[in-house]
C-alpha positions in Angstrom: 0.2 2.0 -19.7 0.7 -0.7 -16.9 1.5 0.5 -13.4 2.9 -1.8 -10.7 2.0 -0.9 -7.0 3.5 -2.1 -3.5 3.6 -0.9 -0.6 7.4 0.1 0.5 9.4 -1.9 1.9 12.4 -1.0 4.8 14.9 -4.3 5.1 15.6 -2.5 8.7 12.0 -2.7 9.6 11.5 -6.3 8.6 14.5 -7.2 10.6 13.8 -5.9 13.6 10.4 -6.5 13.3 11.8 -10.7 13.8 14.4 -9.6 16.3 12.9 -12.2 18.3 13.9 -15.2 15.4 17.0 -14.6 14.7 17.2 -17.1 11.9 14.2 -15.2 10.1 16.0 -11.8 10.5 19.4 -12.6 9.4 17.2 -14.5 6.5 16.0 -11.0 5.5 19.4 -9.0 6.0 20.7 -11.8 3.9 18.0 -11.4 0.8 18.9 -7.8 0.4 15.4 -6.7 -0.2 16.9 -2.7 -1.1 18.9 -4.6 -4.3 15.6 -6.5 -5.2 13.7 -2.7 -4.9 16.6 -1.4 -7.0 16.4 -4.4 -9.5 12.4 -4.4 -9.5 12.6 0.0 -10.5 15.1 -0.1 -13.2 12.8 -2.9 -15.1 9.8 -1.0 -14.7 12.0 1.7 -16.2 12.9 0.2 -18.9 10.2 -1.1 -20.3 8.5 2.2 -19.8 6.4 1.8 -16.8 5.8 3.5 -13.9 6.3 2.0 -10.2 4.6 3.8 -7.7 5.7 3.1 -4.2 2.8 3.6 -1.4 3.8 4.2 2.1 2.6 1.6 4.3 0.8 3.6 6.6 -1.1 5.4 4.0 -4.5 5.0 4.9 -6.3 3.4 2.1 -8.8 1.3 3.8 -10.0 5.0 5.9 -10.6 7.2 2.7 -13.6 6.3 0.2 -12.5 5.9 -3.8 -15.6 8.0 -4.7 -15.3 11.4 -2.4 -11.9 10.6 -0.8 -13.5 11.3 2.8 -11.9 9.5 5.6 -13.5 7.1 8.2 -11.4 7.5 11.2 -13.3 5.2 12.9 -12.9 1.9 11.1 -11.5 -1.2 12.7 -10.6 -4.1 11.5 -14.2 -6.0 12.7 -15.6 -4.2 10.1 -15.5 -5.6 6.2 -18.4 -3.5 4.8 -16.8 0.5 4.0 -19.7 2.7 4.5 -18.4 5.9 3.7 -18.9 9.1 5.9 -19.6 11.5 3.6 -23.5 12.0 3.3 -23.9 13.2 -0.2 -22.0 10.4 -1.8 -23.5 7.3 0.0 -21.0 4.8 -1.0 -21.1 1.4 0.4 -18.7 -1.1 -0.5 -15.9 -4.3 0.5 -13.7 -2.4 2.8 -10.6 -4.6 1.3 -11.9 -3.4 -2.5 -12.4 -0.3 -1.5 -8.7 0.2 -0.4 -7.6 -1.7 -3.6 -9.1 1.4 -6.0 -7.8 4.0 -3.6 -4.7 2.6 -3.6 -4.7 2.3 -7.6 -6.3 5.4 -8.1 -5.4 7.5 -4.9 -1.7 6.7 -4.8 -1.2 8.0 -8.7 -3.3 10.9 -8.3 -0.9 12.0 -4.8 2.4 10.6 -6.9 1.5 13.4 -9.7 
């Protein structure tokens, strides 16, 4: 079974977030990104999908796919994911790393 992931998406968010360019936030009021959402989640429907929505604050790049333990302290600066937890030892890409938890993580929470 295929699964199709984004992160959510709030039209009043993206426009205010361009507040400042008015023409770029009237753009986005005007492409009615709730219908598209709407649109996108009875297709997956139909075909017998499943469309898991993750939270855009949901900390994927923080929490290791082996162990799940977080890294509170990682910044942006840092590209290698070294995870905290001293009996697992994983080391990985800190943007692949947040690509499995968010494939794996997400549909384990969404259960």
């Amino acid at each position: 079974m295929l699964h199709l992931y984004h992160e959510t998406l709030n039209q009043a968010d993206i426009a205010s977030g361009n507040a400042h360019n008015r023409c770029l936030s009237r753009a986005f009021s005007d492409a009615a990104v709730g219908k598209l959402l709407d649109l996108l989640e009875s297709k997956v429907a139909a075909q017998g999908r499943m469309l898991i929505k993750v939270d855009r604050f949901f900390p994927s790049s923080q929490l290791c796919q082996c162990c799940g333990a977080r890294k509170e302290d990682l910044t942006l600066a840092d590209r290698i994911f070294v995870c905290p937890n001293p009996a697992c030892g994983y080391v990985g890409d800190r943007d692949e790393n947040a690509a499995w938890v968010r494939r794996f993580g997400a549909y384990q929470i969404s259960l």
